[in-house]
SEDRENKOL-794019 format. One record per residue (C-alpha): residue in three letters; x, y, z. Coordinates in nm, 3 decimals, padded with zeros to 5 digits. Each point is the difference from the previous one (the first is absolute). Layout:
BEGIN
- res;c1;c2;c3
- ALA;X;Y;Z $
...
//
This chain:
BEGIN
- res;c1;c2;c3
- UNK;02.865;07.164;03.667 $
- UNK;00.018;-00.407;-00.086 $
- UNK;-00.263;-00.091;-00.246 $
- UNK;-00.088;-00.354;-00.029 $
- UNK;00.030;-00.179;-00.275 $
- UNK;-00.359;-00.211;-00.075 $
- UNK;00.060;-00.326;-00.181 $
- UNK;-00.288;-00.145;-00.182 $
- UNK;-00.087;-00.382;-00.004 $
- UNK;00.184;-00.202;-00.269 $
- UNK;-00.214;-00.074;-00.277 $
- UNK;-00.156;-00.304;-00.039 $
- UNK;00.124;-00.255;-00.275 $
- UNK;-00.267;-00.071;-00.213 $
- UNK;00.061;-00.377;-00.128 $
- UNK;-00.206;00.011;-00.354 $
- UNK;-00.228;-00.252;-00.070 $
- UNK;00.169;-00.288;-00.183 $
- UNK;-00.189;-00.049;-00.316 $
- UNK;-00.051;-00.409;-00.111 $
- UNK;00.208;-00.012;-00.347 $
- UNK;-00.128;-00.030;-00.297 $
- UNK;00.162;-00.320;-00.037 $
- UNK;-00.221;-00.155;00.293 $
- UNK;-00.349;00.178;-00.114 $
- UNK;00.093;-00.188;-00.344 $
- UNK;00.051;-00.328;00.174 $
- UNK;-00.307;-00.003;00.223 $
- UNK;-00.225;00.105;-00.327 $
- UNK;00.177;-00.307;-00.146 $
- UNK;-00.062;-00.256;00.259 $
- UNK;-00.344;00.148;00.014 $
- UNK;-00.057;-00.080;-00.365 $
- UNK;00.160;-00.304;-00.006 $
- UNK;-00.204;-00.081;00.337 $
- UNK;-00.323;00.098;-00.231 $
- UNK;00.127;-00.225;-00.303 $
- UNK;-00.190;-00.306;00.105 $
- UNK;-00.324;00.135;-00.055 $
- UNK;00.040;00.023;-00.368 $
- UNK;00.256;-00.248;-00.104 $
- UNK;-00.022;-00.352;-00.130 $
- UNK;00.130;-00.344;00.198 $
- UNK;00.282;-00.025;-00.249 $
- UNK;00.103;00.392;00.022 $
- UNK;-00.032;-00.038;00.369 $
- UNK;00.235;-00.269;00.029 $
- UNK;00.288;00.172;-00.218 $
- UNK;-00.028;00.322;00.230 $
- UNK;00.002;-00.211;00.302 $
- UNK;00.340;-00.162;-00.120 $
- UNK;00.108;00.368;-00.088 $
- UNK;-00.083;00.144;00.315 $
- UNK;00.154;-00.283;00.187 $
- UNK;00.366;00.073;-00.176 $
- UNK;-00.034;00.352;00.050 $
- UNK;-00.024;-00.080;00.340 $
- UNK;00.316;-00.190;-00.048 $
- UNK;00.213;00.243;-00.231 $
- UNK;-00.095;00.280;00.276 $
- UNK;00.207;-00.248;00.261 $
- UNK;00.276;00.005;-00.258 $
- UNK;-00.009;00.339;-00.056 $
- UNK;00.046;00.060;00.377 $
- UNK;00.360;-00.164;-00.045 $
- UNK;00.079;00.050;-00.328 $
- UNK;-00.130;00.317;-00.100 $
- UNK;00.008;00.231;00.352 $
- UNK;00.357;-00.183;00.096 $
- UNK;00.162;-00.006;-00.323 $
- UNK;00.073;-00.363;00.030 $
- UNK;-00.090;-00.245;-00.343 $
- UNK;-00.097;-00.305;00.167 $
- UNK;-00.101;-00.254;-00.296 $
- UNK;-00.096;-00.278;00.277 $
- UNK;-00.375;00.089;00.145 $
- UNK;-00.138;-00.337;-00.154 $
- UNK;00.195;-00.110;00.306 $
- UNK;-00.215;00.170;00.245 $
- UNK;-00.328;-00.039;-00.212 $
- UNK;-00.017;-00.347;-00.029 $
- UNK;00.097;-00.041;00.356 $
- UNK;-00.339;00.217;00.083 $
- UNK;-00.130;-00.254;-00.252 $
- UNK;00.081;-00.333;00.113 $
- UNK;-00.016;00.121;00.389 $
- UNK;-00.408;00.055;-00.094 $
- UNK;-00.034;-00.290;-00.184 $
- UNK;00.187;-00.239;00.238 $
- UNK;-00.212;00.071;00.303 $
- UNK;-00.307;00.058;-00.148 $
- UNK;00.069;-00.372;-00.240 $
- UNK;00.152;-00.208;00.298 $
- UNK;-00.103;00.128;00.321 $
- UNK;-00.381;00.159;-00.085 $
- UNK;00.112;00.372;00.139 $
- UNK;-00.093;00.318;-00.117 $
- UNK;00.204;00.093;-00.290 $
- UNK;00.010;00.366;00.159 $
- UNK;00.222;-00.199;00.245 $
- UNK;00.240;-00.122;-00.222 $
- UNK;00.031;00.348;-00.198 $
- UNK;00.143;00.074;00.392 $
- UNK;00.233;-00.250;-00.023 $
- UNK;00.127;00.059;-00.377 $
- UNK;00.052;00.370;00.153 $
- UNK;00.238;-00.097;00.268 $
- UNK;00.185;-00.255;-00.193 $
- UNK;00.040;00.236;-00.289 $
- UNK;00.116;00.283;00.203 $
- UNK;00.228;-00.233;00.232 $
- UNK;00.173;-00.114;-00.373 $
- UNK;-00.032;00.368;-00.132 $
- UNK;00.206;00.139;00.336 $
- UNK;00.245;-00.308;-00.053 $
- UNK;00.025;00.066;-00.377 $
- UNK;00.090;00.383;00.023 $
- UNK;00.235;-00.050;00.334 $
- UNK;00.186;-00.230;-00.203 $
- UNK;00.018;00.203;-00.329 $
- UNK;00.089;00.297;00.221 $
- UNK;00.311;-00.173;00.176 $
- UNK;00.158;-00.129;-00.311 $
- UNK;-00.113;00.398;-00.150 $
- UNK;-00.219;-00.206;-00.283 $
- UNK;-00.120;00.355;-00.223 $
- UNK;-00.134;00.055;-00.350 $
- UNK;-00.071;-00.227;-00.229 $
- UNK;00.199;-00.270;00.218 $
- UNK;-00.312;-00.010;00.272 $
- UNK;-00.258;00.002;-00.235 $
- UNK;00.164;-00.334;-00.182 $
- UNK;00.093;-00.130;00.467 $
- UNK;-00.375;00.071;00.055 $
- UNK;-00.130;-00.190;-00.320 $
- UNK;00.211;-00.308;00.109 $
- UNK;-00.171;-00.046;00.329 $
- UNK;-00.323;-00.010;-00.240 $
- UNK;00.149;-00.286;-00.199 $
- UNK;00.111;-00.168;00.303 $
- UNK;-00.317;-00.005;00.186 $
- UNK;-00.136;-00.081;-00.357 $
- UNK;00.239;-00.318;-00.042 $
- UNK;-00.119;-00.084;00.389 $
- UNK;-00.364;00.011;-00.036 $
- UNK;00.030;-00.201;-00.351 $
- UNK;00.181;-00.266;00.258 $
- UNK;-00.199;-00.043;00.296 $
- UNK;-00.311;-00.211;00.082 $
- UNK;-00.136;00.200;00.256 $
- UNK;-00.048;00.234;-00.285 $
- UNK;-00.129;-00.181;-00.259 $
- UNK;00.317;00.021;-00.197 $
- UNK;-00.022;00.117;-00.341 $
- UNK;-00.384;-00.103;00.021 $
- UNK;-00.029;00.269;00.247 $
- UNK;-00.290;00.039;00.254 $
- UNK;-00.409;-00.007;-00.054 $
- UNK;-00.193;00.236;00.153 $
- UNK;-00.311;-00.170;00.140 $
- UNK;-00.369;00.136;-00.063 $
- UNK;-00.215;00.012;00.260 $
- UNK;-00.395;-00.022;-00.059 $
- UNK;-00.073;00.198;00.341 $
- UNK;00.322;00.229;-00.012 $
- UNK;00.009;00.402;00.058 $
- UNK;00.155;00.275;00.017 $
- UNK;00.242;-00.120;00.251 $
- UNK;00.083;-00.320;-00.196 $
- UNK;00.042;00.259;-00.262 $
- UNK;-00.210;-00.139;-00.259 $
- UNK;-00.315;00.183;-00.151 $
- UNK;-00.293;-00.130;-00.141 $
- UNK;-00.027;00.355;-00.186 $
- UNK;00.323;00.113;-00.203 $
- UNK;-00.058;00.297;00.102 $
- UNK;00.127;-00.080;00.350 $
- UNK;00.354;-00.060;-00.049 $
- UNK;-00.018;00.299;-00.224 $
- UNK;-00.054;00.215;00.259 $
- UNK;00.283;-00.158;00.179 $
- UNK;00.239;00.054;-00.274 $
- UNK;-00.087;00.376;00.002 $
- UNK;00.012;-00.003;00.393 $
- UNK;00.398;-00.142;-00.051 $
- UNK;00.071;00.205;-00.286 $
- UNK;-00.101;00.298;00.245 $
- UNK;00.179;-00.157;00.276 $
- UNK;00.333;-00.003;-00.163 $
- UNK;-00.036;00.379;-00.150 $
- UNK;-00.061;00.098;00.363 $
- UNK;00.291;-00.179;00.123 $
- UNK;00.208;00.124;-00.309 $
- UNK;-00.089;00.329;00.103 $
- UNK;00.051;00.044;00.351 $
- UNK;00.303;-00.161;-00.071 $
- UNK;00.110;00.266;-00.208 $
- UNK;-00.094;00.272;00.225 $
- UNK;00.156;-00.134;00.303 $
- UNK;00.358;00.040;00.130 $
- UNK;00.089;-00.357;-00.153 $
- UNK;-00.097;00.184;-00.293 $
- UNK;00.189;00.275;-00.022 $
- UNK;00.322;-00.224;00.111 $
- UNK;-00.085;-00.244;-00.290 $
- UNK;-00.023;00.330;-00.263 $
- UNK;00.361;00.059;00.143 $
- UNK;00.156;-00.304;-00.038 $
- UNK;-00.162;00.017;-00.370 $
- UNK;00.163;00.274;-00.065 $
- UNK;00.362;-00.090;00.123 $
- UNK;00.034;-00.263;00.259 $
- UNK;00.316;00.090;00.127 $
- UNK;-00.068;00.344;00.092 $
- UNK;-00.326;-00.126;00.151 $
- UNK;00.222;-00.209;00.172 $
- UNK;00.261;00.267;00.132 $
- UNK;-00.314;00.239;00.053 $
- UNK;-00.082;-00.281;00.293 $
- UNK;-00.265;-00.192;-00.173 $
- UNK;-00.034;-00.350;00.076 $
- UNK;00.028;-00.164;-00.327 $
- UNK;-00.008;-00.366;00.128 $
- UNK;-00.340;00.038;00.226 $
- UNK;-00.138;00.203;-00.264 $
- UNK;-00.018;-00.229;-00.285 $
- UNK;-00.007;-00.310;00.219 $
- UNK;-00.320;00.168;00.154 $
- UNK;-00.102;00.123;-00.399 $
- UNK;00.004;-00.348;-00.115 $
- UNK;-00.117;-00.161;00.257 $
- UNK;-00.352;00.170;-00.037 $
- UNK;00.025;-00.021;-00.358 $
- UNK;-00.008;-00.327;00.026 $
- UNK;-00.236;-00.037;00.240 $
- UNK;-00.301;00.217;-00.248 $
- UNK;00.091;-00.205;-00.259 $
- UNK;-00.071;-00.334;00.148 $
- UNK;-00.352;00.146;00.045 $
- UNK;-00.041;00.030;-00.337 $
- UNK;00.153;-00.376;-00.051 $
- UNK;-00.261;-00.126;00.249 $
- UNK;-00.250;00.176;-00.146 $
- UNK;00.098;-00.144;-00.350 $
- UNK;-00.016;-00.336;00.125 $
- UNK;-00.317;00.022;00.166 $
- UNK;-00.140;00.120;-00.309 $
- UNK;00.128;-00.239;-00.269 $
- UNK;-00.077;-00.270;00.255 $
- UNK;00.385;-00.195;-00.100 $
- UNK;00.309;00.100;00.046 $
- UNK;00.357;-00.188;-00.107 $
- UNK;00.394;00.109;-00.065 $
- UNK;-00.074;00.172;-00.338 $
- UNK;-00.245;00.193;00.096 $
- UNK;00.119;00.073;00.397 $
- UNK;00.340;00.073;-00.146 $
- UNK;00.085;00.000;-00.357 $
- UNK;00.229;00.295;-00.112 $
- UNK;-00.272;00.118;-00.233 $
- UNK;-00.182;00.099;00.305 $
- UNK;00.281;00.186;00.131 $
- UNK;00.053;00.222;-00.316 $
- UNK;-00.346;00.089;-00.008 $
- UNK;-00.041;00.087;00.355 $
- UNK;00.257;00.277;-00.061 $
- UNK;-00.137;00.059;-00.316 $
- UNK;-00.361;00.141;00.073 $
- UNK;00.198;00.206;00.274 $
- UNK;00.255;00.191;-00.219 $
- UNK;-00.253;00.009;-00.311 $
- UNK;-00.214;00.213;00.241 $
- UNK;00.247;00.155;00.201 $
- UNK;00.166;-00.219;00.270 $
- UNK;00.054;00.384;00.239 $
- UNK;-00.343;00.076;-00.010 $
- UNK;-00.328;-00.115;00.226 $
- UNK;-00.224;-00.052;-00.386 $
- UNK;00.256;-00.130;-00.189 $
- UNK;-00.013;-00.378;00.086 $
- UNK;-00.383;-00.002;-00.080 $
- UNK;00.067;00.205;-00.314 $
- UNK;00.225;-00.242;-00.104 $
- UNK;-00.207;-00.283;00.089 $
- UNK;-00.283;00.118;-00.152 $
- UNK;00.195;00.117;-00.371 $
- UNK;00.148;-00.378;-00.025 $
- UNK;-00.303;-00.172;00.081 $
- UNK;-00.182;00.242;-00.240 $
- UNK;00.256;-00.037;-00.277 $
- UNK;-00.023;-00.413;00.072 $
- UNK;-00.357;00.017;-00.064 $
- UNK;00.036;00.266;-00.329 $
- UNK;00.247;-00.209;-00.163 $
- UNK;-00.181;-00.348;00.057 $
- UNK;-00.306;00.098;-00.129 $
- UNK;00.141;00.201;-00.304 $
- UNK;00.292;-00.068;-00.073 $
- UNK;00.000;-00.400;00.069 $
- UNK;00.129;-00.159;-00.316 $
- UNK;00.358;00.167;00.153 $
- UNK;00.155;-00.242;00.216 $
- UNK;00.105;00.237;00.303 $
- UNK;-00.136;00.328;-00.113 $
- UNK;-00.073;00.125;00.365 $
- UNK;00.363;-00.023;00.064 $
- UNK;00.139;00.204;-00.254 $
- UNK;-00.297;00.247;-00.008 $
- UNK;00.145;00.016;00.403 $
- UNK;00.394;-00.024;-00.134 $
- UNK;-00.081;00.336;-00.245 $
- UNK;-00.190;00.176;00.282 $
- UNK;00.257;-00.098;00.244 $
- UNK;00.310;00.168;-00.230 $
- UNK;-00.274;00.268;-00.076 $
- UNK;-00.038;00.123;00.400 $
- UNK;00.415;-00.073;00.054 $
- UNK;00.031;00.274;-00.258 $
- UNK;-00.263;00.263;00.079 $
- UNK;-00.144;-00.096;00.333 $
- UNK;00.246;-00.158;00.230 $
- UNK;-00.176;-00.005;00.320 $
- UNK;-00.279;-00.172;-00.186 $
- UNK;-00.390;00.062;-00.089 $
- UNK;-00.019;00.140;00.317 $
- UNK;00.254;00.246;-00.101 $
- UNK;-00.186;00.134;-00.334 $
- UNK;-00.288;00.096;00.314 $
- UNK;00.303;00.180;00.170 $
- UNK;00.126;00.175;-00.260 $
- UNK;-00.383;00.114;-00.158 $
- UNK;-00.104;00.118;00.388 $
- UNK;00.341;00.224;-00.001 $
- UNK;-00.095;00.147;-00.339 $
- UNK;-00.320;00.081;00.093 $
- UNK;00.109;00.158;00.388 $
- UNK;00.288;00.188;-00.229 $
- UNK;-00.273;00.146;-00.248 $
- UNK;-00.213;00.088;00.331 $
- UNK;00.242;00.191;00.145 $
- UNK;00.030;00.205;-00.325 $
- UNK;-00.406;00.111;00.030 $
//
Protein backbone atom coordinates (compact mmCIF):
# COMPACT_ATOMS: atom_id res chain seq x y z
CA UNK A 1 0.00 0.00 0.00
CA UNK A 2 1.47 3.52 -1.68
CA UNK A 3 0.58 6.43 0.43
CA UNK A 4 0.76 9.75 -1.11
CA UNK A 5 2.71 12.19 -0.07
CA UNK A 6 0.47 15.76 0.30
CA UNK A 7 2.56 18.85 -0.30
CA UNK A 8 1.28 22.03 1.08
CA UNK A 9 1.41 25.46 -0.81
CA UNK A 10 4.70 27.39 -0.38
CA UNK A 11 4.34 30.09 1.94
CA UNK A 12 3.87 33.35 0.96
CA UNK A 13 6.79 35.98 1.30
CA UNK A 14 5.67 38.62 3.28
CA UNK A 15 7.63 41.88 1.97
CA UNK A 16 7.51 44.19 5.35
CA UNK A 17 6.46 47.49 5.09
CA UNK A 18 9.40 49.80 4.41
CA UNK A 19 9.38 52.36 7.12
CA UNK A 20 10.39 56.29 5.80
CA UNK A 21 13.82 56.93 7.84
CA UNK A 22 14.18 58.99 10.33
CA UNK A 23 16.46 60.97 8.36
CA UNK A 24 13.54 61.93 5.82
CA UNK A 25 10.70 62.54 8.67
CA UNK A 26 13.53 65.08 10.02
CA UNK A 27 13.88 66.71 6.67
CA UNK A 28 10.22 67.14 5.78
CA UNK A 29 9.59 68.68 9.53
CA UNK A 30 12.48 70.96 8.44
CA UNK A 31 11.31 72.16 5.15
CA UNK A 32 7.98 72.45 6.83
CA UNK A 33 9.38 74.87 9.36
CA UNK A 34 11.45 76.60 7.24
CA UNK A 35 8.32 76.72 4.74
CA UNK A 36 6.42 78.34 7.98
CA UNK A 37 9.43 80.84 8.70
CA UNK A 38 8.01 83.65 6.67
CA UNK A 39 5.18 84.25 8.76
CA UNK A 40 7.21 85.44 11.63
CA UNK A 41 10.44 86.72 10.33
CA UNK A 42 11.65 90.16 9.40
CA UNK A 43 12.60 91.47 5.55
CA UNK A 44 16.23 91.49 6.57
CA UNK A 45 16.14 87.83 8.33
CA UNK A 46 14.21 86.71 5.35
CA UNK A 47 16.69 87.69 2.94
CA UNK A 48 19.78 85.98 4.82
CA UNK A 49 17.75 82.58 4.93
CA UNK A 50 16.82 82.98 1.39
CA UNK A 51 20.65 83.27 0.46
CA UNK A 52 21.16 80.24 2.92
CA UNK A 53 18.65 78.14 1.53
CA UNK A 54 19.72 78.91 -1.95
CA UNK A 55 23.51 77.47 -1.19
CA UNK A 56 22.20 74.61 0.52
CA UNK A 57 20.58 73.92 -2.51
CA UNK A 58 23.93 74.24 -4.09
CA UNK A 59 26.29 72.35 -1.51
CA UNK A 60 23.55 69.38 -1.80
CA UNK A 61 24.65 69.34 -5.81
CA UNK A 62 28.21 69.17 -4.54
CA UNK A 63 27.63 66.76 -2.16
CA UNK A 64 26.13 64.49 -4.87
CA UNK A 65 29.78 64.39 -6.45
CA UNK A 66 31.88 65.04 -3.83
CA UNK A 67 30.53 63.52 -0.90
CA UNK A 68 28.42 60.17 -2.35
CA UNK A 69 31.43 59.64 -5.12
CA UNK A 70 34.35 60.34 -3.10
CA UNK A 71 35.65 62.77 -5.59
CA UNK A 72 37.04 66.56 -4.07
CA UNK A 73 36.11 68.70 -6.82
CA UNK A 74 37.20 72.40 -5.69
CA UNK A 75 35.71 73.86 -9.15
CA UNK A 76 31.63 74.19 -8.73
CA UNK A 77 31.92 78.12 -9.07
CA UNK A 78 32.41 76.84 -12.60
CA UNK A 79 29.04 75.40 -12.94
CA UNK A 80 27.32 78.05 -10.61
CA UNK A 81 28.08 81.00 -12.31
CA UNK A 82 27.34 79.39 -15.57
CA UNK A 83 23.56 78.82 -14.04
CA UNK A 84 24.20 82.46 -13.17
CA UNK A 85 25.12 84.27 -16.16
CA UNK A 86 22.88 81.74 -18.44
CA UNK A 87 19.72 83.50 -16.27
CA UNK A 88 20.94 86.72 -16.40
CA UNK A 89 21.95 86.78 -20.12
CA UNK A 90 18.56 85.88 -21.47
CA UNK A 91 16.50 87.39 -19.15
CA UNK A 92 19.05 91.06 -19.59
CA UNK A 93 19.43 90.77 -23.50
CA UNK A 94 16.74 88.86 -24.98
CA UNK A 95 13.54 89.63 -22.36
CA UNK A 96 13.00 85.61 -21.64
CA UNK A 97 12.05 83.99 -18.67
CA UNK A 98 14.94 83.57 -16.46
CA UNK A 99 13.46 79.96 -15.65
CA UNK A 100 14.66 79.52 -19.29
CA UNK A 101 18.02 80.37 -18.93
CA UNK A 102 18.44 78.31 -15.50
CA UNK A 103 17.65 75.45 -18.52
CA UNK A 104 20.31 76.50 -20.40
CA UNK A 105 23.03 77.06 -17.50
CA UNK A 106 21.92 73.25 -16.73
CA UNK A 107 22.92 71.84 -20.02
CA UNK A 108 25.98 73.87 -20.47
CA UNK A 109 27.15 73.04 -17.02
CA UNK A 110 26.55 69.43 -17.31
CA UNK A 111 27.93 69.30 -21.05
CA UNK A 112 31.41 71.01 -19.28
CA UNK A 113 30.93 68.79 -16.09
CA UNK A 114 30.81 65.37 -18.48
CA UNK A 115 33.84 66.95 -20.49
CA UNK A 116 35.67 67.91 -17.25
CA UNK A 117 35.47 64.39 -15.52
CA UNK A 118 36.02 62.34 -19.04
CA UNK A 119 39.08 64.20 -19.29
CA UNK A 120 40.32 63.90 -15.63
CA UNK A 121 39.38 60.22 -15.91
CA UNK A 122 41.60 59.48 -19.12
CA UNK A 123 44.70 61.12 -17.87
CA UNK A 124 43.55 59.10 -14.14
CA UNK A 125 43.47 62.89 -12.51
CA UNK A 126 42.68 61.55 -8.43
CA UNK A 127 43.05 63.18 -5.03
CA UNK A 128 44.04 66.25 -4.34
CA UNK A 129 45.32 66.60 -8.11
CA UNK A 130 41.40 66.90 -9.43
CA UNK A 131 40.30 69.01 -6.88
CA UNK A 132 43.30 71.71 -7.80
CA UNK A 133 42.19 70.35 -12.43
CA UNK A 134 38.57 71.22 -11.41
CA UNK A 135 39.39 74.64 -9.65
CA UNK A 136 41.37 75.69 -12.82
CA UNK A 137 38.47 75.41 -15.16
CA UNK A 138 36.86 77.94 -12.46
CA UNK A 139 39.71 80.39 -12.95
CA UNK A 140 39.62 79.94 -16.56
CA UNK A 141 36.05 80.59 -17.15
CA UNK A 142 36.74 83.34 -14.47
CA UNK A 143 39.69 85.00 -16.61
CA UNK A 144 37.04 84.54 -19.77
CA UNK A 145 34.07 86.21 -18.42
CA UNK A 146 36.42 89.15 -16.93
CA UNK A 147 37.36 89.37 -20.93
CA UNK A 148 34.36 89.34 -22.92
CA UNK A 149 31.80 92.03 -23.89
CA UNK A 150 28.99 89.96 -24.37
CA UNK A 151 29.39 89.53 -20.70
CA UNK A 152 29.92 92.62 -19.36
CA UNK A 153 33.49 91.89 -18.59
CA UNK A 154 34.64 92.50 -15.22
CA UNK A 155 31.50 94.92 -14.91
CA UNK A 156 29.49 91.87 -15.22
CA UNK A 157 25.73 91.77 -16.16
CA UNK A 158 22.51 93.85 -14.65
CA UNK A 159 19.61 92.18 -13.96
CA UNK A 160 16.68 94.30 -15.15
CA UNK A 161 13.51 95.12 -12.87
CA UNK A 162 10.43 94.87 -14.23
CA UNK A 163 7.38 97.03 -12.80
CA UNK A 164 4.72 94.34 -14.12
CA UNK A 165 7.01 91.16 -13.62
CA UNK A 166 5.92 87.69 -11.82
CA UNK A 167 6.54 84.76 -10.81
CA UNK A 168 7.70 83.59 -14.12
CA UNK A 169 10.04 86.58 -14.64
CA UNK A 170 11.06 85.46 -11.25
CA UNK A 171 10.78 88.57 -9.45
CA UNK A 172 8.39 89.14 -6.37
CA UNK A 173 6.85 92.06 -5.20
CA UNK A 174 6.68 90.15 -1.67
CA UNK A 175 10.14 88.69 -0.35
CA UNK A 176 8.50 86.16 0.70
CA UNK A 177 8.13 84.75 -2.82
CA UNK A 178 11.52 83.88 -3.76
CA UNK A 179 11.74 82.54 -0.28
CA UNK A 180 9.58 79.98 -0.91
CA UNK A 181 11.52 79.23 -3.98
CA UNK A 182 14.72 78.91 -2.21
CA UNK A 183 13.13 76.30 0.14
CA UNK A 184 11.39 74.62 -2.95
CA UNK A 185 15.35 74.20 -4.47
CA UNK A 186 16.84 73.47 -1.29
CA UNK A 187 14.16 70.52 -1.21
CA UNK A 188 14.75 69.81 -4.74
CA UNK A 189 18.36 69.07 -4.41
CA UNK A 190 17.91 66.84 -1.00
CA UNK A 191 15.46 64.80 -3.09
CA UNK A 192 17.78 64.43 -5.87
CA UNK A 193 20.72 63.83 -3.35
CA UNK A 194 18.74 61.18 -2.03
CA UNK A 195 17.43 59.12 -4.64
CA UNK A 196 20.71 59.37 -5.85
CA UNK A 197 22.03 57.66 -3.03
CA UNK A 198 19.56 54.96 -2.97
CA UNK A 199 19.77 54.05 -6.52
CA UNK A 200 22.13 51.62 -8.29
CA UNK A 201 24.41 54.70 -9.37
CA UNK A 202 24.54 54.91 -5.79
CA UNK A 203 25.64 51.99 -4.58
CA UNK A 204 28.38 51.88 -7.60
CA UNK A 205 29.56 55.41 -6.50
CA UNK A 206 29.86 54.01 -2.53
CA UNK A 207 32.14 51.34 -4.30
CA UNK A 208 34.33 53.23 -6.15
CA UNK A 209 34.64 55.37 -2.74
CA UNK A 210 35.72 52.76 -1.14
CA UNK A 211 38.43 51.36 -3.61
CA UNK A 212 38.10 52.20 -7.20
CA UNK A 213 40.01 49.56 -8.55
CA UNK A 214 38.23 46.75 -7.12
CA UNK A 215 35.01 48.54 -8.11
CA UNK A 216 36.58 48.49 -11.24
CA UNK A 217 37.59 44.67 -11.48
CA UNK A 218 34.11 43.94 -9.66
CA UNK A 219 32.67 45.28 -13.30
CA UNK A 220 31.66 48.70 -12.31
CA UNK A 221 31.79 51.31 -14.80
CA UNK A 222 33.93 53.86 -13.26
CA UNK A 223 34.09 56.26 -16.31
CA UNK A 224 30.03 56.51 -16.91
CA UNK A 225 29.63 56.61 -13.32
CA UNK A 226 31.34 59.71 -12.36
CA UNK A 227 30.94 61.28 -15.80
CA UNK A 228 27.11 60.70 -15.16
CA UNK A 229 27.83 61.86 -11.08
CA UNK A 230 29.19 65.08 -12.18
CA UNK A 231 27.34 65.79 -14.75
CA UNK A 232 24.13 66.15 -12.53
CA UNK A 233 26.07 67.71 -9.94
CA UNK A 234 26.61 70.23 -11.98
CA UNK A 235 23.55 70.55 -13.40
CA UNK A 236 21.66 71.20 -9.40
CA UNK A 237 24.12 73.51 -8.81
CA UNK A 238 23.57 75.86 -11.66
CA UNK A 239 20.02 76.05 -10.20
CA UNK A 240 21.18 77.42 -7.31
CA UNK A 241 23.57 79.95 -9.47
CA UNK A 242 20.45 81.04 -11.39
CA UNK A 243 18.61 81.36 -8.57
CA UNK A 244 21.41 83.55 -6.94
CA UNK A 245 21.44 85.75 -9.77
CA UNK A 246 17.91 86.27 -10.06
CA UNK A 247 17.89 87.24 -6.59
CA UNK A 248 20.78 89.71 -6.21
CA UNK A 249 19.53 91.11 -9.51
CA UNK A 250 23.73 91.38 -10.91
CA UNK A 251 25.93 89.04 -11.55
CA UNK A 252 29.90 89.42 -12.77
CA UNK A 253 33.32 87.09 -12.74
CA UNK A 254 33.89 87.47 -8.94
CA UNK A 255 30.92 86.62 -7.92
CA UNK A 256 29.91 83.85 -10.91
CA UNK A 257 33.34 82.38 -10.30
CA UNK A 258 35.73 83.52 -7.77
CA UNK A 259 37.55 80.65 -5.86
CA UNK A 260 36.06 81.89 -2.63
CA UNK A 261 32.85 80.62 -3.93
CA UNK A 262 34.22 77.35 -4.67
CA UNK A 263 35.66 76.70 -1.11
CA UNK A 264 32.54 77.55 0.42
CA UNK A 265 30.33 75.54 -1.73
CA UNK A 266 32.19 72.46 -0.40
CA UNK A 267 32.37 73.94 2.76
CA UNK A 268 28.62 74.10 4.00
CA UNK A 269 28.57 70.44 2.50
CA UNK A 270 31.34 68.73 4.57
CA UNK A 271 30.62 71.08 7.73
CA UNK A 272 27.19 69.32 7.67
CA UNK A 273 28.00 66.16 6.30
CA UNK A 274 28.65 66.02 2.51
CA UNK A 275 27.13 61.73 2.68
CA UNK A 276 24.07 62.69 4.14
CA UNK A 277 20.47 64.09 2.64
CA UNK A 278 20.48 67.11 5.95
CA UNK A 279 23.85 67.81 5.98
CA UNK A 280 24.18 70.50 3.21
CA UNK A 281 21.29 72.54 4.87
CA UNK A 282 22.88 71.95 8.28
CA UNK A 283 25.83 73.31 7.10
CA UNK A 284 24.27 76.09 5.38
CA UNK A 285 22.30 77.05 8.01
CA UNK A 286 25.45 76.82 11.01
CA UNK A 287 27.68 79.28 8.65
CA UNK A 288 25.09 81.63 7.89
CA UNK A 289 24.12 81.52 11.63
CA UNK A 290 27.69 81.86 12.85
CA UNK A 291 28.09 84.93 10.02
CA UNK A 292 25.29 86.64 11.60
CA UNK A 293 26.55 85.76 15.56
CA UNK A 294 29.89 87.02 14.96
CA UNK A 295 28.86 90.34 13.04
CA UNK A 296 26.63 91.45 15.45
CA UNK A 297 28.82 90.52 18.55
CA UNK A 298 31.80 90.08 17.92
CA UNK A 299 32.38 92.96 15.12
CA UNK A 300 35.32 94.98 16.32
CA UNK A 301 37.28 91.44 15.08
CA UNK A 302 38.14 91.76 11.61
CA UNK A 303 37.08 88.14 10.31
CA UNK A 304 35.72 86.62 13.42
CA UNK A 305 33.10 84.41 11.50
CA UNK A 306 35.95 82.73 9.87
CA UNK A 307 37.87 81.57 12.61
CA UNK A 308 34.82 80.95 14.90
CA UNK A 309 34.13 78.49 11.45
CA UNK A 310 38.18 77.50 11.27
CA UNK A 311 37.88 76.24 15.30
CA UNK A 312 34.54 74.49 14.64
CA UNK A 313 35.82 73.11 11.48
CA UNK A 314 39.17 71.38 13.36
CA UNK A 315 36.58 70.78 16.23
CA UNK A 316 34.10 68.28 13.92
CA UNK A 317 37.55 66.81 11.95
CA UNK A 318 38.41 65.59 15.41
CA UNK A 319 35.20 64.33 17.02
CA UNK A 320 32.63 64.32 14.29
CA UNK A 321 34.01 63.52 10.93
CA UNK A 322 31.02 62.98 8.91
CA UNK A 323 29.89 66.35 10.15
CA UNK A 324 26.83 67.96 12.27
CA UNK A 325 24.87 65.59 10.66
CA UNK A 326 26.96 62.95 12.13
CA UNK A 327 26.65 64.12 16.00
CA UNK A 328 22.49 63.29 14.90
CA UNK A 329 23.88 59.82 13.76
CA UNK A 330 25.79 58.98 16.43
CA UNK A 331 23.00 60.43 19.36
CA UNK A 332 20.03 58.31 17.30
CA UNK A 333 22.44 55.04 17.64
CA UNK A 334 22.89 55.72 21.36
CA UNK A 335 19.54 56.10 21.98
CA UNK A 336 18.29 52.73 19.57
CA UNK A 337 21.41 50.93 21.62
CA UNK A 338 19.91 52.03 25.13
CA UNK A 339 16.34 50.87 23.64
CA UNK A 340 17.30 47.68 22.94
CA UNK A 341 18.62 47.29 26.54
CA UNK A 342 14.76 48.08 28.06
Amino acid sequence: MTTQATTSPAPRRVRPRRRPSLGIIVGIAVLAALALAPLTGSRHSLGIWTVALIFAGVSSGWAIAGGLSGLIPLGHAAFFGIGGYASAVVFAKYDLSPWLGIVVGMVIAAALAWLMTVLAVRFKVRGPYFALYTLAWAEMLRILASNLDYLGKTNGVLVPYKVDAGPADLQFSDPRGFYLVAVGYAALAMIVFLLVKRSPLGWRLSAIRGDEPTAAASGVDVARSLTRTMALSAAMTAIGGGLYAQYIQYIDPELAFNVSVSIDIAVRAILGGAVLVLGPLLGSVAMTSVTELTQKYMDALPSASLLVLGLAIIALAHWFPTGIGGLGVRLKRIWSRRSDRV
